[in-house]
Structures are given as C-alpha cells and as structure tokens.
FIGU-756960 format. One record per residue (C-alpha): residue number from 1; y, x, z; chain; residue in three letters. Coordinates in nm, 4 decimals, always signed. Last residue first. Example, Ala and Ser with C-alpha at 12.3 -4.5 7.8 and 13.67 -1.06 7.14 Angstrom:
2
<atom><pos>2</pos><y>-0.1060</y><x>+1.3670</x><z>+0.7140</z><unit>A</unit><code>SER</code></atom>
<atom><pos>1</pos><y>-0.4500</y><x>+1.2300</x><z>+0.7800</z><unit>A</unit><code>ALA</code></atom>
//
This chain:
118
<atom><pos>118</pos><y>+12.3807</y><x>+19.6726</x><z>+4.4810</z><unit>A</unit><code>UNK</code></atom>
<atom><pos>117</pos><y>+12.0856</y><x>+19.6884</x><z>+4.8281</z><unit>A</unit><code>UNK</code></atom>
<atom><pos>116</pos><y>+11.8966</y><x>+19.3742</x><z>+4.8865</z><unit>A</unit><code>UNK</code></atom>
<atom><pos>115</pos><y>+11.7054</y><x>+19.4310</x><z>+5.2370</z><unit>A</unit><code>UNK</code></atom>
<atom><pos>114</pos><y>+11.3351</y><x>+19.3154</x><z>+5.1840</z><unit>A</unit><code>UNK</code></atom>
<atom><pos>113</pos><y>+11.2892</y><x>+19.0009</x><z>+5.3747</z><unit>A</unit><code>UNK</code></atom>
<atom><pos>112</pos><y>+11.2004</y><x>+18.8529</x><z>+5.7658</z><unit>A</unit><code>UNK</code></atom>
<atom><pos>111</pos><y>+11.4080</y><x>+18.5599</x><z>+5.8977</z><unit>A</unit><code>UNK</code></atom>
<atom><pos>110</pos><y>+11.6543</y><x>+18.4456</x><z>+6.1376</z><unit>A</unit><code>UNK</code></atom>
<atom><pos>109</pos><y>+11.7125</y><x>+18.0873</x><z>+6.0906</z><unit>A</unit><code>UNK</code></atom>
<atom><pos>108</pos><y>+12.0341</y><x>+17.9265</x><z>+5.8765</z><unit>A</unit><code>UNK</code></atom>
<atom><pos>107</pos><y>+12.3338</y><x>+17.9387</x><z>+6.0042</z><unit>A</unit><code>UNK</code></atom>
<atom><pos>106</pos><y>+12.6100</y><x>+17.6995</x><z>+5.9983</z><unit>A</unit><code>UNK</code></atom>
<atom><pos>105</pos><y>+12.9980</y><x>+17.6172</x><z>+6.0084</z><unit>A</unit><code>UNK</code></atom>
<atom><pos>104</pos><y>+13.1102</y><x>+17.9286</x><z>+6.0780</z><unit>A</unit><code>UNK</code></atom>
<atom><pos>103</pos><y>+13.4776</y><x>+18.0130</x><z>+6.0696</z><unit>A</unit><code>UNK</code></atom>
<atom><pos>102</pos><y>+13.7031</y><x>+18.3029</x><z>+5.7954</z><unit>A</unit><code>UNK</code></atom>
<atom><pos>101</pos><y>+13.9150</y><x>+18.4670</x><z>+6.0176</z><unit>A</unit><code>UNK</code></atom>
<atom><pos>100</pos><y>+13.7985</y><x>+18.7776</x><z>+5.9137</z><unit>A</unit><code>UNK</code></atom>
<atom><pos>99</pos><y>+13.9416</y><x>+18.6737</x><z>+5.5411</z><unit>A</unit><code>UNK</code></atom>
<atom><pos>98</pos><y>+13.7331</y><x>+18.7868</x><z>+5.3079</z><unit>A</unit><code>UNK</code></atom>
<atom><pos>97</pos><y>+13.7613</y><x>+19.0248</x><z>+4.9821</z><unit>A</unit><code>UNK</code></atom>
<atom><pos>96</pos><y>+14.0368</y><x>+19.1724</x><z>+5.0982</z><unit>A</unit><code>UNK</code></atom>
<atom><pos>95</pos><y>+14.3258</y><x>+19.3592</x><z>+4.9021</z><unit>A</unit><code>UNK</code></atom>
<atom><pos>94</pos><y>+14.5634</y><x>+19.0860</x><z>+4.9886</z><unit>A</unit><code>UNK</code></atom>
<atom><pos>93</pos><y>+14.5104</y><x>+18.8440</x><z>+5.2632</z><unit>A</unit><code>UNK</code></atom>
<atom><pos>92</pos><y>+14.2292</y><x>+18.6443</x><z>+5.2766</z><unit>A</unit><code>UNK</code></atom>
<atom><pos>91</pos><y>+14.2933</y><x>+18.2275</x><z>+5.2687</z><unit>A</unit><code>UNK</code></atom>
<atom><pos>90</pos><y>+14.0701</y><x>+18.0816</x><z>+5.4882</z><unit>A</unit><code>UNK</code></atom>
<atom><pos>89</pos><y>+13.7051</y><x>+18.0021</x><z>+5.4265</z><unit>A</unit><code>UNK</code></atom>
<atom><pos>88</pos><y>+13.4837</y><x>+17.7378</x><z>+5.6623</z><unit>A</unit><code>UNK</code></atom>
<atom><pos>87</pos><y>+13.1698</y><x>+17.9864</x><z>+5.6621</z><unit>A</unit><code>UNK</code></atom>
<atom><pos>86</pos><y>+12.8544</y><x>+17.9422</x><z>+5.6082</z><unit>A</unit><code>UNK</code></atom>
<atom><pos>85</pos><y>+12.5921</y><x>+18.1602</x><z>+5.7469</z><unit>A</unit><code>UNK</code></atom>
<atom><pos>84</pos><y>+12.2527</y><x>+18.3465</x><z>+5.6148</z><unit>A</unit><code>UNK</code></atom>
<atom><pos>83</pos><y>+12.0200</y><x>+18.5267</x><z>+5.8989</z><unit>A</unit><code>UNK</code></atom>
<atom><pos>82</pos><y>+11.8433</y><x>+18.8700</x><z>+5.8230</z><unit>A</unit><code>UNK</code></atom>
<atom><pos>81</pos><y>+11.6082</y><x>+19.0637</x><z>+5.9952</z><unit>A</unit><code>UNK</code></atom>
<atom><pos>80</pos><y>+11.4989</y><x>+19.3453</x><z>+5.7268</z><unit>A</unit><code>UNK</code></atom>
<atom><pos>79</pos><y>+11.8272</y><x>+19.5433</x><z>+5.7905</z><unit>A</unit><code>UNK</code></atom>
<atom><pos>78</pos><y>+11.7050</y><x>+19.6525</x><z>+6.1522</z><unit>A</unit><code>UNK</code></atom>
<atom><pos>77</pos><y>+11.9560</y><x>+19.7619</x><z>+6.4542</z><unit>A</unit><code>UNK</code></atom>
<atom><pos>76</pos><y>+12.2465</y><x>+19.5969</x><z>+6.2303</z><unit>A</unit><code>UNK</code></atom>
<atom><pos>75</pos><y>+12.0508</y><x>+19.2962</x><z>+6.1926</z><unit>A</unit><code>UNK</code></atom>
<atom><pos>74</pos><y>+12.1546</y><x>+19.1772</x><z>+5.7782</z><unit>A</unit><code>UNK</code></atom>
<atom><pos>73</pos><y>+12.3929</y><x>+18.9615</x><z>+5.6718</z><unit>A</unit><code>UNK</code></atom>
<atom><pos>72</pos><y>+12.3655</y><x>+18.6915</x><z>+5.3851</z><unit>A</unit><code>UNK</code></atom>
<atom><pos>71</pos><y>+12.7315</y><x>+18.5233</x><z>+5.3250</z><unit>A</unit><code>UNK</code></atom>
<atom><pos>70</pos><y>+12.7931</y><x>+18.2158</x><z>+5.2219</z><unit>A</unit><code>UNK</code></atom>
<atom><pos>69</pos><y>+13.1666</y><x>+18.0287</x><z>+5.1669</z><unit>A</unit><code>UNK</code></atom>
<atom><pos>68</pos><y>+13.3073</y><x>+18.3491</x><z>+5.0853</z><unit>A</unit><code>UNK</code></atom>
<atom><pos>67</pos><y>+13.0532</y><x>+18.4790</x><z>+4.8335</z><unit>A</unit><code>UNK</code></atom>
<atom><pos>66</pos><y>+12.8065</y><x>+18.7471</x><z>+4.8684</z><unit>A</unit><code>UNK</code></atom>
<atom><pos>65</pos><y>+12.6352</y><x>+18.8963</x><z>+4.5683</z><unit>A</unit><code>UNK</code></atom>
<atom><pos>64</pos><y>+12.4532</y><x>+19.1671</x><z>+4.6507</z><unit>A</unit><code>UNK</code></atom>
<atom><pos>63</pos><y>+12.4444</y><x>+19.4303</x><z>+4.9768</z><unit>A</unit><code>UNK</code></atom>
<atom><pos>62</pos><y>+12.3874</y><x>+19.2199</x><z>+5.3087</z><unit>A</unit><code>UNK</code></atom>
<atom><pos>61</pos><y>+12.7026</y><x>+19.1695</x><z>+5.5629</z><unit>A</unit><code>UNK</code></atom>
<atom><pos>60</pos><y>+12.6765</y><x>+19.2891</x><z>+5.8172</z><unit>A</unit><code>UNK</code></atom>
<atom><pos>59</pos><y>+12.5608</y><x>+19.1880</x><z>+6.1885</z><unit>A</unit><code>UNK</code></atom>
<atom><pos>58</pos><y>+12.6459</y><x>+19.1880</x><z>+6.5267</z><unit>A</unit><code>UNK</code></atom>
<atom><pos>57</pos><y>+12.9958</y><x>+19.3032</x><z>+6.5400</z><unit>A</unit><code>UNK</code></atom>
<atom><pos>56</pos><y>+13.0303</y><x>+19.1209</x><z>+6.1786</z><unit>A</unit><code>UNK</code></atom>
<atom><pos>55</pos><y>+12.9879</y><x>+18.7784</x><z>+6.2982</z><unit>A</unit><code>UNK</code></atom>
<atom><pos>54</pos><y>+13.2992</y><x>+18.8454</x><z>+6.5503</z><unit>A</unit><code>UNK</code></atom>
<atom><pos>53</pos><y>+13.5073</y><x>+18.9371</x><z>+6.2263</z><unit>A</unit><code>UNK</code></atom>
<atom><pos>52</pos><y>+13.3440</y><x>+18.5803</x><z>+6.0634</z><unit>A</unit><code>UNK</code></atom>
<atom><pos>51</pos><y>+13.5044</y><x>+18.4147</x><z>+6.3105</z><unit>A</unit><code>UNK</code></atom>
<atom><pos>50</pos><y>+13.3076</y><x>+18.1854</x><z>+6.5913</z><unit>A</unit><code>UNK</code></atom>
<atom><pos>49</pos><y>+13.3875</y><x>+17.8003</x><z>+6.5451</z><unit>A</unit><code>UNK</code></atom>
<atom><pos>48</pos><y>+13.0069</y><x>+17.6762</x><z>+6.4809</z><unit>A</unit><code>UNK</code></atom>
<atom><pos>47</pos><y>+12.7841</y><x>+17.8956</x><z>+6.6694</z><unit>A</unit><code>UNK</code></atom>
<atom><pos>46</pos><y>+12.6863</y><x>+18.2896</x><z>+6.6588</z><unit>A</unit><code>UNK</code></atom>
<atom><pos>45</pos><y>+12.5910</y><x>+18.3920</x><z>+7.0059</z><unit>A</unit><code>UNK</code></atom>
<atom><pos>44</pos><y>+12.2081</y><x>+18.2764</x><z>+6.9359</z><unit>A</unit><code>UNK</code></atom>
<atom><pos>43</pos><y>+12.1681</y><x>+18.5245</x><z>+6.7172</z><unit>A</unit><code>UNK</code></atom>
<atom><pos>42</pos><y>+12.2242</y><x>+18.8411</x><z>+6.9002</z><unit>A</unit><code>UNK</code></atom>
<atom><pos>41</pos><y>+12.0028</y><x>+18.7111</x><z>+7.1557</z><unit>A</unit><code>UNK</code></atom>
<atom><pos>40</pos><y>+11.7322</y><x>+18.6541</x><z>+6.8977</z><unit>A</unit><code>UNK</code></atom>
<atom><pos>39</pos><y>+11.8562</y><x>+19.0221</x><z>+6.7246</z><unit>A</unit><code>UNK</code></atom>
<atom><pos>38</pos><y>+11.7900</y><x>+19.1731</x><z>+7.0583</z><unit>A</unit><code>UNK</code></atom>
<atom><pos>37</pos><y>+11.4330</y><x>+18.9915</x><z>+7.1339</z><unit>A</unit><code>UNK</code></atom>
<atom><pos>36</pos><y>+11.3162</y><x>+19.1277</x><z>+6.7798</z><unit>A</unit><code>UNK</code></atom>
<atom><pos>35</pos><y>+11.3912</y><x>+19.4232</x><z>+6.8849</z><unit>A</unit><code>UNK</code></atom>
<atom><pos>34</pos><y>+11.2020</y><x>+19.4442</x><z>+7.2505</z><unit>A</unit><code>UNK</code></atom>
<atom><pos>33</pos><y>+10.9445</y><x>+19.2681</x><z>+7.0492</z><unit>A</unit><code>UNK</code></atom>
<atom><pos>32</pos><y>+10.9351</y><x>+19.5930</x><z>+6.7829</z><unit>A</unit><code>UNK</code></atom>
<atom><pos>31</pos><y>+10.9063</y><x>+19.8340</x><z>+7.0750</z><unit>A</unit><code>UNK</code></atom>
<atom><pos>30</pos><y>+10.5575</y><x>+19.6259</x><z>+7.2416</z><unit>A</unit><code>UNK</code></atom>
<atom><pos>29</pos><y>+10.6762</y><x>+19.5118</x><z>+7.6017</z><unit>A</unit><code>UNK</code></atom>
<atom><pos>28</pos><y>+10.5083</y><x>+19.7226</x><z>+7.8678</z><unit>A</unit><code>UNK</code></atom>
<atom><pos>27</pos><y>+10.1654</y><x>+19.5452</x><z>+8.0297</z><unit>A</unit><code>UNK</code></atom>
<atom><pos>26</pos><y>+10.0062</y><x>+19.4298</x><z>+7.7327</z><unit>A</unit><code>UNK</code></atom>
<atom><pos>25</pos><y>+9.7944</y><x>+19.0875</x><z>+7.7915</z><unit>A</unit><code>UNK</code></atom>
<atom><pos>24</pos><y>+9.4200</y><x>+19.1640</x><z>+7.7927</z><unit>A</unit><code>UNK</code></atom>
<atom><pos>23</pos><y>+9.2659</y><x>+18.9273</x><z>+7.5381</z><unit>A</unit><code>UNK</code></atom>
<atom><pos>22</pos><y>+9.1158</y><x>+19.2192</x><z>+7.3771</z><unit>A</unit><code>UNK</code></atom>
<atom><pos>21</pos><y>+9.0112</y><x>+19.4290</x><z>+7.6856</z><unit>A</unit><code>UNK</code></atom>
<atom><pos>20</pos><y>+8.8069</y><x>+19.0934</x><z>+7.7777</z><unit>A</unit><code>UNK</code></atom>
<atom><pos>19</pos><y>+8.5934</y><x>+19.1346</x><z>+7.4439</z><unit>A</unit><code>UNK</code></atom>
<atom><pos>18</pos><y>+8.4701</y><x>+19.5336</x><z>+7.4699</z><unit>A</unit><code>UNK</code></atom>
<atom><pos>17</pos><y>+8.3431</y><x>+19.4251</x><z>+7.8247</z><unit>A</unit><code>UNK</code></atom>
<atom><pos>16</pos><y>+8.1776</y><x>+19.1300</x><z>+7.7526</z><unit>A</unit><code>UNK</code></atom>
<atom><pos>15</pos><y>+8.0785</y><x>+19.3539</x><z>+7.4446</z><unit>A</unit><code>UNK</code></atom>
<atom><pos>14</pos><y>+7.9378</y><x>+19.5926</x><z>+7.6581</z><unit>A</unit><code>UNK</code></atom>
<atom><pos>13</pos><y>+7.7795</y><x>+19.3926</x><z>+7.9367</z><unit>A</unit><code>UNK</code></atom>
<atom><pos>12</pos><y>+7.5118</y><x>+19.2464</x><z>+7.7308</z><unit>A</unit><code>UNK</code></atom>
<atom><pos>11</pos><y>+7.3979</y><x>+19.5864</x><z>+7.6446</z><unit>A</unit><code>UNK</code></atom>
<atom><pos>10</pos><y>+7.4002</y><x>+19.7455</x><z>+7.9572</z><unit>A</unit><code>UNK</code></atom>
<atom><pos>9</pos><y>+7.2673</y><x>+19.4241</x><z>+8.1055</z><unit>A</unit><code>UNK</code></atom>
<atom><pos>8</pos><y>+6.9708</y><x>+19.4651</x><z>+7.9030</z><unit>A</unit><code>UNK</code></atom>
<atom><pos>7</pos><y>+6.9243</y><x>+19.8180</x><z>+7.9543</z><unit>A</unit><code>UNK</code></atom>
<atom><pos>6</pos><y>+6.9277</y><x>+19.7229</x><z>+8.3260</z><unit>A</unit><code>UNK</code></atom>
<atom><pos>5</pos><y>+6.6594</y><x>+19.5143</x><z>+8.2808</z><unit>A</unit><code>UNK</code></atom>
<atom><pos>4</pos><y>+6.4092</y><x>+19.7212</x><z>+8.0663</z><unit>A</unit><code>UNK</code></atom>
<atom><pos>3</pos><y>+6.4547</y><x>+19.9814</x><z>+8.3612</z><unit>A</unit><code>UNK</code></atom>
<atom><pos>2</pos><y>+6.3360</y><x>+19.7449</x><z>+8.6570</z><unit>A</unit><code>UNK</code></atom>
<atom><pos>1</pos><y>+6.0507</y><x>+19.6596</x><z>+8.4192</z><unit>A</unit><code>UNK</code></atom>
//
C-alpha cells in the first residue's frame, strides 16, 4: 500500500512540477526584449519639433519610395522595427533630396514588417 501511494504522488507531482516551471518568470532578460526595449527608448526621444538629422541618429530611412512630408525608417539595430513620421518640410538645399532640418510633426507606432529594400 505504502508503495501504491508514493507512485501516486510521483505521478501527481510531475506535472505540478512540469506546470510551475512554465509560469516561472525568466531570471536574465530574453536578447530580443533587451532590443525591443532600445528601439522603445529610441522612440520615445522623437517628438514634435526634433529635425529630421536627429531622426536619422536613431533610425534610417527605409529603402522605397519616401517622400519629404513622410518618411518610413527602419531601427538601425534591427530593420524589421519600423516607425513612419511626418515631417513639416523645409526647403533642401541643392543636390539633396531632404532638408535635415526638415521637423516632425507625428509618428506613427513602432511596428513589426518585412524591410522594403529598392
């Protein structure tokens, strides 16, 4: 009898076991997190006002079709986190496409996608 019951705790205390380990919080932040903390961060330093040539320290601009009132940019630590921003254009000087003085006026939210490449 006294052998009966300890193979049923055996077996009831395996997947008890098997279940806690899954709702175990990690103890060292996952890599991709850490990343995905950066680009928040990164993000949240772009507001209304800042130039497009401060923009471009943190990200760059996408391949495609940009234009200078909208521009897609890609992370520059990962080009699948992306953000899109409007910018309050100024007159570029010659031979640029963009002026870097160009001013946000929004962003949209960081999101995930499939870099566009020309």
């Amino acid at each position: 009898m006294k052998f009966l019951t300890a193979i049923l705790l055996t077996i009831c205390a395996v997947p008890a076991a098997r279940e806690s380990s899954w709702t175990q919080v990690p103890s060292a932040p996952d890599r991709c997190c850490v990343l995905v903390e950066q680009a928040l961060e990164d993000y949240s330093r772009i507001k209304p006002g800042l130039t497009r040539e401060e923009v471009e320290k943190l990200f760059e601009p996408e391949g495609g079709f940009q234009t200078e009132a909208s521009t897609r940019y890609w992370y520059r630590k990962c080009h699948d986190i992306e953000v899109v921003i409007d910018f309050k254009a100024k007159p570029p000087k010659s031979g640029e496409s963009f002026s870097p003085k160009d001013t946000v006026q929004k962003k949209s939210k960081l999101f995930i996608d499939f870099p566009t490449l020309d």
